[in-house]
One Martini backbone bead per residue (centre of mass of N, CA, C, O) as a GRO file, in nm:
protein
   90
    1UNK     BB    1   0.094   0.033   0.025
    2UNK     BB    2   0.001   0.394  -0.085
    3UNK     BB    3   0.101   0.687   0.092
    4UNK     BB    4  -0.012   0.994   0.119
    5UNK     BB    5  -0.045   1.311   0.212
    6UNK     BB    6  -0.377   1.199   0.314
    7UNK     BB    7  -0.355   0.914   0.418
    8UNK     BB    8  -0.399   0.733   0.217
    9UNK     BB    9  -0.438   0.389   0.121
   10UNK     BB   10  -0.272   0.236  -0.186
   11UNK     BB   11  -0.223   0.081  -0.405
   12UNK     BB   12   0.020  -0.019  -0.582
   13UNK     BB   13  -0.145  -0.005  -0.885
   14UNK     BB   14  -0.172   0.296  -0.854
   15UNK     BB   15  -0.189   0.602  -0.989
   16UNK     BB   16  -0.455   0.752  -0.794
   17UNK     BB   17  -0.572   0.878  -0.546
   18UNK     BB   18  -0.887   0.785  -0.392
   19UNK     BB   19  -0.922   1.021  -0.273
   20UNK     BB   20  -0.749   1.319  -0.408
   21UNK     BB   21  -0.612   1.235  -0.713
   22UNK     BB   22  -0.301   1.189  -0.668
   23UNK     BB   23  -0.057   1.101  -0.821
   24UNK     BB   24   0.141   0.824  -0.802
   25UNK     BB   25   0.345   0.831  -1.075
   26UNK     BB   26   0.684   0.843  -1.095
   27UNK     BB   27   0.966   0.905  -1.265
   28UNK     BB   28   1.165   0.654  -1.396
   29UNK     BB   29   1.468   0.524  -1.262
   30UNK     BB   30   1.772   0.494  -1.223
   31UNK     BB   31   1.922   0.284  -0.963
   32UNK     BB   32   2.232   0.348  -0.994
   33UNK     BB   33   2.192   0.685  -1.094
   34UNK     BB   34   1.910   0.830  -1.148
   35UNK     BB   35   1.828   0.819  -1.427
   36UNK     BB   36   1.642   0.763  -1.659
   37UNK     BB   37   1.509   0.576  -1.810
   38UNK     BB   38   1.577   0.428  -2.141
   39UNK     BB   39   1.346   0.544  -2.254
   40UNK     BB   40   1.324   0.833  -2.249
   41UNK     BB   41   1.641   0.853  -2.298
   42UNK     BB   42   1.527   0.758  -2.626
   43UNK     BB   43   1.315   1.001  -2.678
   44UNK     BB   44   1.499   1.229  -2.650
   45UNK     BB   45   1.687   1.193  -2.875
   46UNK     BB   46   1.453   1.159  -3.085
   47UNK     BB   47   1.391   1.471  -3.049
   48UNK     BB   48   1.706   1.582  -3.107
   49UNK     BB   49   1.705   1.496  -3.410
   50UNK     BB   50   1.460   1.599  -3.530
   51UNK     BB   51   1.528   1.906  -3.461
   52UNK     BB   52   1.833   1.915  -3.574
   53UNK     BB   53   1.735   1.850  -3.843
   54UNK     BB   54   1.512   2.082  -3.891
   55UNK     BB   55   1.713   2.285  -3.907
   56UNK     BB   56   1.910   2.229  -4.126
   57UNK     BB   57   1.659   2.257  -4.342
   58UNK     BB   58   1.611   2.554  -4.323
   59UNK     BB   59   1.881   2.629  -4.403
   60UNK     BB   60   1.793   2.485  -4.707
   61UNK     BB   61   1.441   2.505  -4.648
   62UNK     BB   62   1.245   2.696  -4.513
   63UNK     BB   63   0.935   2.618  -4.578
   64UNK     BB   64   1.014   2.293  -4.494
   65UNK     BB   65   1.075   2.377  -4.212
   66UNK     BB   66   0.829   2.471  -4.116
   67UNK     BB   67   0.620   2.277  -4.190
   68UNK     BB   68   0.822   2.052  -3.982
   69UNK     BB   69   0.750   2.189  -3.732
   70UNK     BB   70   0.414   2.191  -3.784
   71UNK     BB   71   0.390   1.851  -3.806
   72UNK     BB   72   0.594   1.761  -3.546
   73UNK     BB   73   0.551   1.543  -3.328
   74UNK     BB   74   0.628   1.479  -2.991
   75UNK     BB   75   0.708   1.220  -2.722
   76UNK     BB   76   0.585   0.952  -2.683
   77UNK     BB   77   0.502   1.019  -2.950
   78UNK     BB   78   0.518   1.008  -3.309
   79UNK     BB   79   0.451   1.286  -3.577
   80UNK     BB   80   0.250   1.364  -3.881
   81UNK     BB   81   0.099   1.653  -3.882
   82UNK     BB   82  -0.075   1.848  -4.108
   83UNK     BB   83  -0.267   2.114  -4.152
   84UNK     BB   84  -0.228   2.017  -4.450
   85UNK     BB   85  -0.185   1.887  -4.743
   86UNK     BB   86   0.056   1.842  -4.947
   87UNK     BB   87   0.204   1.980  -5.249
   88UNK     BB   88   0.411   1.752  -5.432
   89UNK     BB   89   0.688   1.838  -5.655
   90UNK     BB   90   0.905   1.618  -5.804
   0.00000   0.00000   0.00000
């Protein structure tokens, strides 16, 4: 059982405190070093070369970094959504 801070005490598998809401899940971190764990640390990564990405596209195809910046999202999951579909001329 943990308990919150309103004294609440909820399972193990619990979320969110049963009385009061409060989250109880917290960022994962990696126990020998306290860095957060592998996916995150790999999320993150993956969200700096997207960036690193797209400035560069910029510098070379400014049109197209606007495109990509406002077209991709990141976080947990990652996405390409166009505010319109694009008219592609290759």
């Amino acid at each position: 059982m943990r308990r919150t801070a309103c004294g609440h005490e909820n399972r193990d598998s619990a979320r969110f405190c049963g009385a009061c809401a409060t989250p109880l899940v917290t960022e994962p971190v990696c126990s020998s070093c306290g860095a957060a764990d592998t996916s995150d640390r790999a999320r993150k990564a993956v969200t700096s070369r997207i960036r690193e990405s797209s400035a560069r596209i910029t510098t070379e195809h400014p049109a197209l970094g606007i495109h990509l910046e406002n077209a991709i999202r990141t976080g947990v999951f990652c996405s390409y959504r166009p505010e319109r579909s694009p008219d592609w001329n290759c």
